[in-house]
N, C-alpha and C positions, 0 to 999 in steps of 0.2 A: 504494500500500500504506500502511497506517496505522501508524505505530509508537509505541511508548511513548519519550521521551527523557529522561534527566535531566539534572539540574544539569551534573555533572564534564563531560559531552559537550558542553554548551551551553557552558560557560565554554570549551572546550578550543577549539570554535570561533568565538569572538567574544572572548575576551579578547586583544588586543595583546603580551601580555609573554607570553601562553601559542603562539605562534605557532611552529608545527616546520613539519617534511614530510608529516605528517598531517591539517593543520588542513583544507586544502582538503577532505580526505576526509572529516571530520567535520563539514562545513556540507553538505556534500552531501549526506552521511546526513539532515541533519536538515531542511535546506531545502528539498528535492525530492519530500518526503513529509508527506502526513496527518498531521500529529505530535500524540499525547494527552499531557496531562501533570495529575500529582495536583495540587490544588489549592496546593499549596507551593512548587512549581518557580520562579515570578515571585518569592515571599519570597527563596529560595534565591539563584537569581541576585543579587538586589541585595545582599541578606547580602555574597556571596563580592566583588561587586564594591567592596560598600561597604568590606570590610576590606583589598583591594588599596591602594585610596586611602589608608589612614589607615596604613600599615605604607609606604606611597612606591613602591608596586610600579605603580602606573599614576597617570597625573594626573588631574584632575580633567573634564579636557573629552576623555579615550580614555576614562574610562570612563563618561562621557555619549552617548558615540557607541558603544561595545559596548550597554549599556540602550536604546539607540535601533534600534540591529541588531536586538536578543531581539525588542523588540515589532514586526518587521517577518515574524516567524519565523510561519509558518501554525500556528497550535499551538490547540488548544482544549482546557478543561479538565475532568476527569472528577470528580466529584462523587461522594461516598456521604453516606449517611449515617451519625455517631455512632457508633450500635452496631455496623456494618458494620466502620466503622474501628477500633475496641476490638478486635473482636471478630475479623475476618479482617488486619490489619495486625497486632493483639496477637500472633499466631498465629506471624507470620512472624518477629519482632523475637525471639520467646522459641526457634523451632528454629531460626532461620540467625545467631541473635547478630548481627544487625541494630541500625541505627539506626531509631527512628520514621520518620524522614524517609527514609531508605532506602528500607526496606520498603514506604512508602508509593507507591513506583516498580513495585516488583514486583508489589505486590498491581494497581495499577493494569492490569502486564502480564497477569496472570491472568484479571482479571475480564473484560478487554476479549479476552483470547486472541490477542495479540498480540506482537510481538517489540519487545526491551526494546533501544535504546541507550544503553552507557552504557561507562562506561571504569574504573569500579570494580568493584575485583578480587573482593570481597567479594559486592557484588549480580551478579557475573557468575557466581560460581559458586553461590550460593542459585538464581541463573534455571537453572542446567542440571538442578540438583538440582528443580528444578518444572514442570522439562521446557519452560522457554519460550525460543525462538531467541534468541540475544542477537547485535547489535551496534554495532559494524564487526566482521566478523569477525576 
């Protein structure tokens, strides 16, 4: 099956200091599957990692080996174009009070018609609201 994933779920499973009773279940989500992602997700990841390191929440060589995990993760990325992303992500940011980059996850579950993982509360409840499966459940 193919999913959409984002960032919060990918850091939840591959970051070291984010490590619970869930994690395993959240690489599994994401590892096991088709996984699409907006073209921001790889920026995203390294952002969230790069700010662990510089605030001291991971060192420098866990979070060289989490950026080594993401790029082993089967993920391919969905592309629009411009007006597409103004125009259907603008959409989502202005009725779900959304982030761009959010939205940009959602919109991606739509167009592909697809179910969205993710662990924000926010994009989880705009995805029920546009009718698209979200998880982990």
């Amino acid at each position: 099956m193919t999913i959409v994933i984002d960032a919060s779920i990918t850091i939840a499973a591959l970051s070291p200091d984010e490590q619970s009773d869930d994690t395993e279940r959240y690489l599994n989500t994401i590892a096991v599957t088709d996984a699409v992602v907006p073209a921001i997700w790889a920026l995203e990841i390294m952002h969230v990692i790069r700010r662990k390191v510089t605030r001291g929440l991971l060192s420098a060589e866990l979070a060289a080996e989490a950026l080594a995990a993401a790029q082993l993760l089967n993920v391919r990325v969905s592309t629009t174009n411009a007006a597409v992303t103004f125009s259907d992500v603008g959409r989502l940011v202005r009725i779900h009070d959304l982030t761009p980059y959010d939205a940009s996850y959602l919109d991606c579950a739509i167009r592909l018609e697809r179910p969205l993982a993710t662990l924000d509360r926010r994009m989880r409840a705009a995805a029920l609201v546009e009718g698209i499966t979200i998880l982990p459940d």
